[in-house]
VOGU-3710 file (C-alpha; in Angstrom, 3 decimals, decimal comma):
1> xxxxxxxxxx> -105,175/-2,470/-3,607  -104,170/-3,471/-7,379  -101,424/-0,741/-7,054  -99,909/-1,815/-3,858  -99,861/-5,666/-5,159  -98,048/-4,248/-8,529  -95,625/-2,294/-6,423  -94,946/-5,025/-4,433  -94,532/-7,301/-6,928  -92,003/-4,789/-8,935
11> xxxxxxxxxx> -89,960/-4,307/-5,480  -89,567/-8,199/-5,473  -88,482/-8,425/-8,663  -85,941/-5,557/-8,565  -84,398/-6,779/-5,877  -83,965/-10,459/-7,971  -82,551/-8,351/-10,442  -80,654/-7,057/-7,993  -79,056/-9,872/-6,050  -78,319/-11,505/-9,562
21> xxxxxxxxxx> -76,435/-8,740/-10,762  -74,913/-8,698/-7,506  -74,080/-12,503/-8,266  -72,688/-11,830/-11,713  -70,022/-9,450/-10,768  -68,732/-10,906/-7,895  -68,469/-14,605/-10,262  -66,607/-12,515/-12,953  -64,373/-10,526/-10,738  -63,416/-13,847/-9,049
31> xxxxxxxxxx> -62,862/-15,630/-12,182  -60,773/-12,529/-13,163  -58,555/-12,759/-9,779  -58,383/-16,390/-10,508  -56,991/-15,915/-14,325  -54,683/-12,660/-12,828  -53,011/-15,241/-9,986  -52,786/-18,271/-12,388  -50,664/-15,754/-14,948  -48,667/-14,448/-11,876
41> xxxxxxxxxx> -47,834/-17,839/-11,099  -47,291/-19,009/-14,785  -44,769/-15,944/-14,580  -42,973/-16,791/-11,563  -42,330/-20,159/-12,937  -41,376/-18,964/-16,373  -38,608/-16,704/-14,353  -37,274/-19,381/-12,197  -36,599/-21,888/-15,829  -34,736/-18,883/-17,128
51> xxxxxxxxxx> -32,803/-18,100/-13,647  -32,238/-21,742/-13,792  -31,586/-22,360/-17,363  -28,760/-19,336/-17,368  -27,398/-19,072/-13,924  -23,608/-19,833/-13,818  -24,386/-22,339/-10,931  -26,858/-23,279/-7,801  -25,615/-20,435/-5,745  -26,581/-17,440/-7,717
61> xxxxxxxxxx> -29,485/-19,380/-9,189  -30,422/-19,507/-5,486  -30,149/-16,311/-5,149  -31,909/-15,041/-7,712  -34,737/-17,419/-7,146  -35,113/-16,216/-3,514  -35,254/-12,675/-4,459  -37,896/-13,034/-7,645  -40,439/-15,351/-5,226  -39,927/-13,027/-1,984
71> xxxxxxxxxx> -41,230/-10,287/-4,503  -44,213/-12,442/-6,087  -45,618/-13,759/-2,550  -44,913/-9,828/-0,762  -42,367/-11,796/2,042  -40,356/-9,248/3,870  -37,348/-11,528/4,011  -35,846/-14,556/2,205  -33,647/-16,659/3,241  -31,797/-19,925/1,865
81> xxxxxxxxxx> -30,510/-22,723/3,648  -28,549/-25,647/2,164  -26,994/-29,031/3,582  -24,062/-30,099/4,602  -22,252/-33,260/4,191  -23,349/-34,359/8,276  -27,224/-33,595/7,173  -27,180/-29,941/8,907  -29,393/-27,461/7,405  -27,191/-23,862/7,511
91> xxxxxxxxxx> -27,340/-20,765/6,272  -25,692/-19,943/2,927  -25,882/-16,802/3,489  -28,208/-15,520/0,868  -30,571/-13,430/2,199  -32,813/-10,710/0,011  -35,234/-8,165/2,449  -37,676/-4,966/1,345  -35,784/-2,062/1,924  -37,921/-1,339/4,378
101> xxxxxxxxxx> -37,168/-3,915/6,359  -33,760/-3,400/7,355  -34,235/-3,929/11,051  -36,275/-7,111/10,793  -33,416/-8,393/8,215  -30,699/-7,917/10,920  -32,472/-9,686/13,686  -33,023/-12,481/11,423  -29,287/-12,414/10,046  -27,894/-12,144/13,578
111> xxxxxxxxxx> -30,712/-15,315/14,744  -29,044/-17,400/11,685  -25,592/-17,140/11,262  -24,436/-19,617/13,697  -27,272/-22,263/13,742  -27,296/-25,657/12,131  -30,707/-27,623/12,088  -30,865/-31,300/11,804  -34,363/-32,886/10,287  -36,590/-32,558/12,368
121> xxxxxxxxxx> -35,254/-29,476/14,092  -36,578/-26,049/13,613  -38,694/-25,051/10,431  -35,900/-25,870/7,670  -35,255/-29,371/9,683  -39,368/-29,824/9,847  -39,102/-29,376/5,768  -36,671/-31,614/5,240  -37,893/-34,712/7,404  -41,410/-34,178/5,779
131> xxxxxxxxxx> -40,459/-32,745/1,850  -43,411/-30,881/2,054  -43,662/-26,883/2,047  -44,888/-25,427/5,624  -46,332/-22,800/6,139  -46,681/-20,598/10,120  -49,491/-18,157/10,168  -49,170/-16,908/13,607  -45,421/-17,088/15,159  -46,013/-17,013/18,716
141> xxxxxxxxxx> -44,798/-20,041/19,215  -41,801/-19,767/15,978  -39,020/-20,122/18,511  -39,266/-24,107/18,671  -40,613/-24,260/14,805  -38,335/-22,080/13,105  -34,791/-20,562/13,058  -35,460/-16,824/14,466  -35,780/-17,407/18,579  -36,148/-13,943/18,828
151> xxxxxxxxxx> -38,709/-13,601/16,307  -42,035/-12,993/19,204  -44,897/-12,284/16,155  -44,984/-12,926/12,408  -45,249/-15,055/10,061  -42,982/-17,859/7,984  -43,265/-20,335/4,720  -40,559/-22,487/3,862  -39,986/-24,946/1,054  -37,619/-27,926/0,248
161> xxxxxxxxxx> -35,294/-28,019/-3,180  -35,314/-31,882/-4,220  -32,675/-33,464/-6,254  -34,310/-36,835/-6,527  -35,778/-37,843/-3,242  -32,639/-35,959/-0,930  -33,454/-32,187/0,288  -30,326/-29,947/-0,525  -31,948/-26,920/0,263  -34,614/-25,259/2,296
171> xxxxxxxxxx> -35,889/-21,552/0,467  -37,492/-19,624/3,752  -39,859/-16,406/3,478  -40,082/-14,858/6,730  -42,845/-11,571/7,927  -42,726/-9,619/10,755  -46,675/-9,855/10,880  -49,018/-12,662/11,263  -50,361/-13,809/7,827  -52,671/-16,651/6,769
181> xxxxxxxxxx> -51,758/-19,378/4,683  -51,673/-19,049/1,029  -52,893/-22,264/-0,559  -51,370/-21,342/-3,907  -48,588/-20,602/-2,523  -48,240/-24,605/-0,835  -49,340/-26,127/-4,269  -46,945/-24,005/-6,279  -44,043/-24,858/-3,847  -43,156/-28,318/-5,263
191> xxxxxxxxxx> -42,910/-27,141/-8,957  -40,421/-24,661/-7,389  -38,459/-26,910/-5,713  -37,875/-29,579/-8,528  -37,299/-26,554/-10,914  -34,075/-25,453/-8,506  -33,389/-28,756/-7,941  -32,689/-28,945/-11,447  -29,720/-26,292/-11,338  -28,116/-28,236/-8,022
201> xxxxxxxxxx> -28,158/-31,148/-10,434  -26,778/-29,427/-13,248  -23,612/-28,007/-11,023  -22,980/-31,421/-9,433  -22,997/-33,066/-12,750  -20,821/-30,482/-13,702  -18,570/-31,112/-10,909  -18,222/-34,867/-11,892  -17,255/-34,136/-15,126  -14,575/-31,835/-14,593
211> xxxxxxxxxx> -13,281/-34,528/-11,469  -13,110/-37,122/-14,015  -10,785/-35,094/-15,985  -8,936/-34,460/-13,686  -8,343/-38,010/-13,061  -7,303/-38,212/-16,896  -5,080/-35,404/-16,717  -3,033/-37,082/-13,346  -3,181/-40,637/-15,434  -1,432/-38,611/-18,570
221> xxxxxxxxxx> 0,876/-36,238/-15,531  2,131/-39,365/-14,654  3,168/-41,160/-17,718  5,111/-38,006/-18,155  6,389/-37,044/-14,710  9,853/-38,913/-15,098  10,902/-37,460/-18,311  10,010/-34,036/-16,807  11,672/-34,572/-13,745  15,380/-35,594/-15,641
231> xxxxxxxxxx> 15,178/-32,664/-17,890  14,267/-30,248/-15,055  17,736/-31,714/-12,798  19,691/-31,563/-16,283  18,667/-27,598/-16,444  18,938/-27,161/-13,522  22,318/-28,494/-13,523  23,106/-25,966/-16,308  21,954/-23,125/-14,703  23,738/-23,815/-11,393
241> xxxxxxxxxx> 27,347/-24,560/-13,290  26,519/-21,085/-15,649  25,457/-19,025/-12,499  28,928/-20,258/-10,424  30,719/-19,543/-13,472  29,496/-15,795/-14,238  29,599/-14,602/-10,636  33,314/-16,429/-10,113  34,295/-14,951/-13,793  32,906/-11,456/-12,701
251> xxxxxxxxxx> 34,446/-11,191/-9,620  37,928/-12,729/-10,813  37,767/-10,581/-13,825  37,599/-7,279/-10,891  39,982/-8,687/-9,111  42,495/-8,455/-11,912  41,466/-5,171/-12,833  42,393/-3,929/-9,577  45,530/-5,753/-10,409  46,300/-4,030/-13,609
261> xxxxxxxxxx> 46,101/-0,946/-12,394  49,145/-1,221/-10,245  51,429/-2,611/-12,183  53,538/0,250/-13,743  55,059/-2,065/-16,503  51,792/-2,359/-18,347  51,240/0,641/-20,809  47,544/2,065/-20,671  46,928/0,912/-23,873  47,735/-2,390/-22,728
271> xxxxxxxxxx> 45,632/-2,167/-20,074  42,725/-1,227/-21,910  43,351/-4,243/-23,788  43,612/-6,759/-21,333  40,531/-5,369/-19,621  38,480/-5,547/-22,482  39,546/-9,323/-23,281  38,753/-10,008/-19,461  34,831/-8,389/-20,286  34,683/-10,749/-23,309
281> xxxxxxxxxx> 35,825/-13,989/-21,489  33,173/-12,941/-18,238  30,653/-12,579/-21,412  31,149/-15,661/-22,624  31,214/-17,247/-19,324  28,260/-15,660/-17,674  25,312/-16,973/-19,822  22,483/-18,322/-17,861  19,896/-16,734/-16,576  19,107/-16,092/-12,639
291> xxxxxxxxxx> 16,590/-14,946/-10,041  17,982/-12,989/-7,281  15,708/-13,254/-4,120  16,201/-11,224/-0,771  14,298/-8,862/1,957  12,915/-5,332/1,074  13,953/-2,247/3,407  13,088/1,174/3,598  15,443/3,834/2,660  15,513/7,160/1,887
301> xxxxxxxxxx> 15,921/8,484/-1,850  18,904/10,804/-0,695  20,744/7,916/1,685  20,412/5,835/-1,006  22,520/7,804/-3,822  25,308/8,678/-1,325  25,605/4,640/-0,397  26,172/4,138/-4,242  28,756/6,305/-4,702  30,540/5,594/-1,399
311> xxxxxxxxxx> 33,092/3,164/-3,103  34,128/5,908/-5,559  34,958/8,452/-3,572  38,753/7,732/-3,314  39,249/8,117/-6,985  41,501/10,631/-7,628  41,746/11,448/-11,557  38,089/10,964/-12,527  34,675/11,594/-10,442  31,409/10,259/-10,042
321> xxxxxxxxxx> 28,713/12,577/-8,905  24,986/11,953/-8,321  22,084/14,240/-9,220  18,764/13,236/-7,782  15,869/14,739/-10,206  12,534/15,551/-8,010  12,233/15,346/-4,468  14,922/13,484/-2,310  13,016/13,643/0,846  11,135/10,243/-0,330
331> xxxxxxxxxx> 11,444/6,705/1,322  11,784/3,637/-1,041  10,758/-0,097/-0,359  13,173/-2,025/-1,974  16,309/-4,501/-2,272  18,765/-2,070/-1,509  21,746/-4,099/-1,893  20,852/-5,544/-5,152  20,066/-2,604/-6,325  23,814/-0,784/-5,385
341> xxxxxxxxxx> 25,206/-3,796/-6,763  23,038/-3,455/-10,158  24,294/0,413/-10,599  27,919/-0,369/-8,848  28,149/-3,028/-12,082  27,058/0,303/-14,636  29,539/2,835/-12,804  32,475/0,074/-13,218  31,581/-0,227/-16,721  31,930/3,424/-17,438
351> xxxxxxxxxx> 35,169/3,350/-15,580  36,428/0,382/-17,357  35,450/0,550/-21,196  35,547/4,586/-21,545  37,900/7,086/-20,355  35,444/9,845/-19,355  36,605/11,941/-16,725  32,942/12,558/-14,822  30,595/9,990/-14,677  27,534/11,493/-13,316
361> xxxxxxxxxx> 24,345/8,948/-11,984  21,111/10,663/-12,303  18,390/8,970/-9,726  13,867/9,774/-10,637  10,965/8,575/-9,857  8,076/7,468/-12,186  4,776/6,068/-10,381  6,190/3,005/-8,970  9,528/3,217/-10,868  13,305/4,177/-9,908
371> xxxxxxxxxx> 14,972/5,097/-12,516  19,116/5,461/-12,178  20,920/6,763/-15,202  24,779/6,353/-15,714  25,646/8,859/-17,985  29,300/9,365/-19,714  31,538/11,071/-22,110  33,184/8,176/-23,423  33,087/7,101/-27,277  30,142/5,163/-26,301
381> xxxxxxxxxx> 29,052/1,594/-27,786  25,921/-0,143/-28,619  24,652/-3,404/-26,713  22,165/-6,056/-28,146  20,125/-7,302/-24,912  18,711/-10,029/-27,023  22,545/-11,452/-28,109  23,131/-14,878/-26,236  26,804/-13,254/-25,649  26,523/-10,150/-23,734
391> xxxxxxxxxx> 29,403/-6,905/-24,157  30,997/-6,036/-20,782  30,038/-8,216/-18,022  28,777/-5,623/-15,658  26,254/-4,979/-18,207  25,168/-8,511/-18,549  25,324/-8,484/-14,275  23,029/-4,858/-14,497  20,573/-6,596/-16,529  19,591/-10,155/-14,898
401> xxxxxxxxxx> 19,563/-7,676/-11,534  16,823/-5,149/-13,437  14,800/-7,973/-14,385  15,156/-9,777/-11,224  14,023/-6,503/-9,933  11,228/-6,208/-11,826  12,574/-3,905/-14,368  14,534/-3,598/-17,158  17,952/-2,409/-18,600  18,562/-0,036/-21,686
411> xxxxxxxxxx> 21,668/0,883/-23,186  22,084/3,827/-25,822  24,883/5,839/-27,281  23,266/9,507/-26,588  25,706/11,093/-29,107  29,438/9,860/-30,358  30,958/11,121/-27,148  27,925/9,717/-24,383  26,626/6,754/-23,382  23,535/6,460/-21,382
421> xxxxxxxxxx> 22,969/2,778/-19,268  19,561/2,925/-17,676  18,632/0,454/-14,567  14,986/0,719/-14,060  13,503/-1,238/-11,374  9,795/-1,286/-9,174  9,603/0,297/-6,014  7,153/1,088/-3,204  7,267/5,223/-2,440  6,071/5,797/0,799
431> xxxxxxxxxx> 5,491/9,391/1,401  3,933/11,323/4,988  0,658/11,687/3,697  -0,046/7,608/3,582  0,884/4,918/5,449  1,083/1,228/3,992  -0,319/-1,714/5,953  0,001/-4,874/6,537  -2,892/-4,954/9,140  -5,749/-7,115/9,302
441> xxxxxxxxxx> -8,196/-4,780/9,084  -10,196/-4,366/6,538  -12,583/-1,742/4,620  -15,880/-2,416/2,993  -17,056/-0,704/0,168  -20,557/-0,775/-1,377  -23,318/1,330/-2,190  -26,334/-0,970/-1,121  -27,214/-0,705/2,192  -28,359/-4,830/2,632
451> xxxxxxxxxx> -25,191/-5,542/1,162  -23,702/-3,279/3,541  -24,875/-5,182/5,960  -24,672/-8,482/5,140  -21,322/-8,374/4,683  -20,445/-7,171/7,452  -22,123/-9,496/9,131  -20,353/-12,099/7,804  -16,861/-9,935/8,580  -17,653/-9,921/12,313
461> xxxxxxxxxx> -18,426/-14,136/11,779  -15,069/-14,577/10,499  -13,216/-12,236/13,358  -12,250/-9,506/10,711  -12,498/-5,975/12,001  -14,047/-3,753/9,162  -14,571/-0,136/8,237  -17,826/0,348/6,247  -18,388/3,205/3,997  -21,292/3,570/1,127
471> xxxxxxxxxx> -19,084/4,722/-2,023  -16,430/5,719/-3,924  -15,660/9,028/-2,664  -15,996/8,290/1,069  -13,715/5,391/-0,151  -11,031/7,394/-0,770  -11,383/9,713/1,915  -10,966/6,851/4,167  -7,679/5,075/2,588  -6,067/8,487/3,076
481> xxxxxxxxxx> -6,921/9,082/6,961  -6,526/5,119/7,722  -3,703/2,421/6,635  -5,865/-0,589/5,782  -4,298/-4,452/4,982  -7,434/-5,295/2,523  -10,144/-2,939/0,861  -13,297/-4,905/-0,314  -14,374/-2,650/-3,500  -17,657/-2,672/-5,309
491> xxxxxxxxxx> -17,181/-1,825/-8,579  -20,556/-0,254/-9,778  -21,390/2,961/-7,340  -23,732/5,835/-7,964  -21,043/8,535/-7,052  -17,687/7,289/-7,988  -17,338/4,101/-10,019  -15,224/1,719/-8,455  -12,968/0,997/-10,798  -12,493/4,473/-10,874
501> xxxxxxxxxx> -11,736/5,122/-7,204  -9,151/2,551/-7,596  -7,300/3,538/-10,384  -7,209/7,848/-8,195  -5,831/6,064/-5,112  -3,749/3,902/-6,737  -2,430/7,154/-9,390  -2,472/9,636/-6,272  1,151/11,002/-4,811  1,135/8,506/-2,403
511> xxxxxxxxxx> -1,372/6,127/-3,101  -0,634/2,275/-1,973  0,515/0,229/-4,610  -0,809/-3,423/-5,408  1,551/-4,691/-3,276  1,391/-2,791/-0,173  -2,648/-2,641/-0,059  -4,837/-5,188/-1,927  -7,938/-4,003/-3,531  -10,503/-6,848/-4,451
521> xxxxxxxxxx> -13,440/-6,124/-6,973  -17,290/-7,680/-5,392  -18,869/-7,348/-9,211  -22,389/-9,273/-10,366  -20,653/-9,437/-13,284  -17,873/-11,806/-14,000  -17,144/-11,625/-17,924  -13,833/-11,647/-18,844  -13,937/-8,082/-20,195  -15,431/-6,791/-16,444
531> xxxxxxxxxx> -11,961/-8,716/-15,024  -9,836/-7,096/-17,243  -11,025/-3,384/-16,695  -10,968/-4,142/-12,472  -7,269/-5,765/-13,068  -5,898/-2,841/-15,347  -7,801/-0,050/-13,075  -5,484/-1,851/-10,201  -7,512/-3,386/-8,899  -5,753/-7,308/-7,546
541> xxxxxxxxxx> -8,554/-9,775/-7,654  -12,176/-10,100/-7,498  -15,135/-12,002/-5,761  -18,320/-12,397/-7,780  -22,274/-11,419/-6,294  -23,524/-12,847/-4,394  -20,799/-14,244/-2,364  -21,169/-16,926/0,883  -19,471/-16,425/4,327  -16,659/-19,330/2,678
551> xxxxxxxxxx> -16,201/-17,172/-0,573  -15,809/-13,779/1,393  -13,475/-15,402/4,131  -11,257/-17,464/1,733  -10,624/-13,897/-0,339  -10,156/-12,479/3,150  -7,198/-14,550/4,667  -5,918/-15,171/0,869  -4,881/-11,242/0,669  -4,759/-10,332/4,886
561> xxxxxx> -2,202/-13,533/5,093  -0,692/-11,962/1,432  -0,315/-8,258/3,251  1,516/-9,738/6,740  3,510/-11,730/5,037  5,502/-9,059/2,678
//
């Protein structure tokens, strides 16, 4: 009987021993979960002072912010909304999902987009009456709490972002599955919210300061404007007297030429003579500087040298032939009649100043360059473009109509019997295998499938019709089967850098030029180096990550208004 009471009594206190131990563990392991969460949350908050502290404003500090606490509290979706100046709640279109959760993410986009909640109307209006965080476990009912009405199950928490005591913005964490509320969570929400307050503060601050400058700078615009204004009309009145003066010279100075020429009594020497004093007085005369302006038209390479020498062809002691190096079965966008007048000015020269029999005019191409050579076997003679007084005024004439063209003018004595006078001005080559646009519609670029998406979303919003493709290479494949009016390029791609892709399409026989197609840059990074490389690989302009449905659309009808206009 001894035996049984000592077994008993070593059962009992085994199991003591037990049930303490038992006790122990489960005390450390939830002091040990405790410490874990309080350094995940002392981490979270540490990332949102540095998002904060070196974002480049409230928008990507948003952003970022949305993204780093959708990953810390295991959300499937984020989603910001910010107010407008009539106290609507709206989306600003940041939105950051788990790749897994594509589908969900487009329901919710497509729920959003076109929504605007006024306090106390759905769950962003519902945070911003009460300032406090909310939190739905089961969303049976999240059609007349939240913004999703198609959204039959799941779960939401939503936060506001105080500057003072207003709301400006609503951060929303959305699951496709019901999931109880996270206490933590709701007491870390208001340290959040004043710490991205903080950065809304920061931009309008910023925003004040740089309006009260501006104020200065009108002020001091002002006291200036008058004095600005007289010497502007005095130049102006310069130019326009010079500019009458050089084309009436010019044209007078022909005139006479033509004269000259038939009046037997004059020796040839004489001629020569008087011509060359009629040069030096349209030299002197025709000093200012002008911009020529007129419409683009599409000819081909081959029309184009016969309408130059057209006018020459009744000459009957001395020739001018054309020789057309490359292909001539190209079509050129251009000013064609400022450009026959720009080589008609270099073939009179010729005619005029030397007394070369052939005077041959040599047409090439070079990327989006024509280059037109008057070559002849004269004595030749050197010109100084940078001399105030130009030699021979159809030189002068050739040279204000290169740069007007976008080009330039060189002269050069080849040997002591040729002269070389080179017109070289920008063109557009349009060749079979491509076809410029100036179309609306546009083609999206990028690698990442939620920006993919996105994006296209907010496309559709803005009644733009859009090609999508997921890189570089596909990229190019489709601005060579399709003529597109704007091409929305990300620059950093897996397969084919964008930068990269731009600078083969735009160096390809036929590739559009930055005039006929626009190619705009979507970059995270916006460093004055990153524009320079996306600007030199051809790239026109660029819109910085992540962008809002009012970035994206002004960049839009900024280029597609750019393209049907030319």
């Amino acid at each position: 009987m001894s035996e049984e009471l000592a077994l008993a009594r070593l059962e009992r206190r085994a199991a003591r021993d037990k049930a303490a131990r038992l006790e122990a563990e489960a005390t450390a392991e939830s002091q040990l979960r405790r410490a874990y969460e309080n350094a995940r949350e002392v981490e979270l908050l540490a990332a949102i002072a540095v998002i904060v502290n070196e974002s480049a404003g409230s928008h990507s500090a948003l952003a970022a912010a949305a993204k780093a606490i959708r990953r810390h509290c295991r959300f499937a979706v984020s989603h910001v909304f910010v107010v407008e100046e009539d106290g609507a709640f709206v989306s600003a279109d940041i939105w950051d999902a788990d790749q897994n959760q594509i589908d969900f993410l487009e329901r919710m986009v497509t729920a959003t987009l076109d929504r605007r909640f006024f306090p106390p109307d759905g769950l962003p209006g519902q945070v911003a009456a009460s300032h406090q965080s909310i939190w739905i476990q089961d969303a049976g009912d999240i059609a007349s709490a939240t913004s999703q009405a198609d959204m039959r199950a799941g779960a939401a928490w939503a936060f506001p972002v105080l500057v003072g005591v207003d709301v400006v913005a609503v951060l929303e964490f959305l699951s496709p599955n019901p999931r109880h509320a996270d206490e933590r969570l709701l007491q870390l929400a208001p340290a959040l919210g004043a710490q991205l307050g903080r950065a809304i503060e920061w931009e309008r601050a910023e925003e004040r300061g740089v309006a009260d400058r501006k104020r200065l700078e009108e002020l001091l615009q002002r006291r200036t404007e008058d004095i600005q204004v007289l010497q502007r009309q005095a130049l102006m009145a310069d130019q326009a007297r010079d500019s009458f003066l050089g084309f009436l010279a010019h044209d007078a100075a022909q005139s006479l030429q033509r004269l000259i020429e038939q009046l037997p009594a004059l020796s040839s020497v004489d001629s020569v003579t008087l011509s060359r004093q009629l040069s030096k007085l349209v030299s002197v005369v025709d000093r200012g500087e002008r911009r020529f302006t007129g419409e683009r038209q599409t000819i081909e390479l081959l029309e184009l040298s016969r309408a130059v020498l057209v006018p020459y062809e009744h000459l009957a002691d001395r020739r001018v032939v054309e020789r057309i190096e490359g292909s001539a079965n190209v079509s050129l966008d251009m000013n064609v009649e400022l450009l026959t007048r720009g080589v008609a000015f270099l073939v009179d020269n010729a005619l005029t100043h030397t007394d070369s029999e052939v005077i041959e005019v040599v047409f090439s191409l070079r990327s989006d360059e024509l280059i037109v050579d008057v070559i002849d076997s004269g004595s030749g003679y050197v010109w100084d473009p940078s001399a105030r007084v130009i030699g021979g005024g159809g030189l002068s004439q050739a040279a204000r109509i290169a740069r007007a063209l976008g080009g330039s003018f060189e002269l050069s004595s080849e040997s002591a019997n040729q002269t070389r006078a080179r017109l070289v001005v920008a063109t557009r080559t349009r060749l079979e295998a491509v076809e410029s646009s100036s179309g609306q519609r546009v083609l999206l670029v990028d690698d990442n499938d939620i920006n993919r998406k996105l994006a296209g979303a907010m496309l559709n919003r803005i009644g733009v019709d859009a090609d999508v493709v997921d890189g570089g290479i596909p990229a190019l494949a489709a601005m060579k089967d399709k003529a597109y009016g704007l091409i929305l390029m990300d620059v950093r791609m897996p397969d084919l850098d964008g930068r990269e892709a731009t600078k083969q399409w735009r160096e390809s026989p036929g590739g559009a030029t930055r005039v006929d197609v626009p190619i705009v840059a979507l970059t995270a990074h916006v460093a004055e180096s990153e524009r320079a490389d996306c600007l030199s690989a051809g790239m026109n302009d660029y819109l910085s990550k992540p962008f809002g449905i009012d970035g994206l659309q002004g960049m839009v009808r900024r280029w597609l208004d750019a393209t049907a206009d030319a």
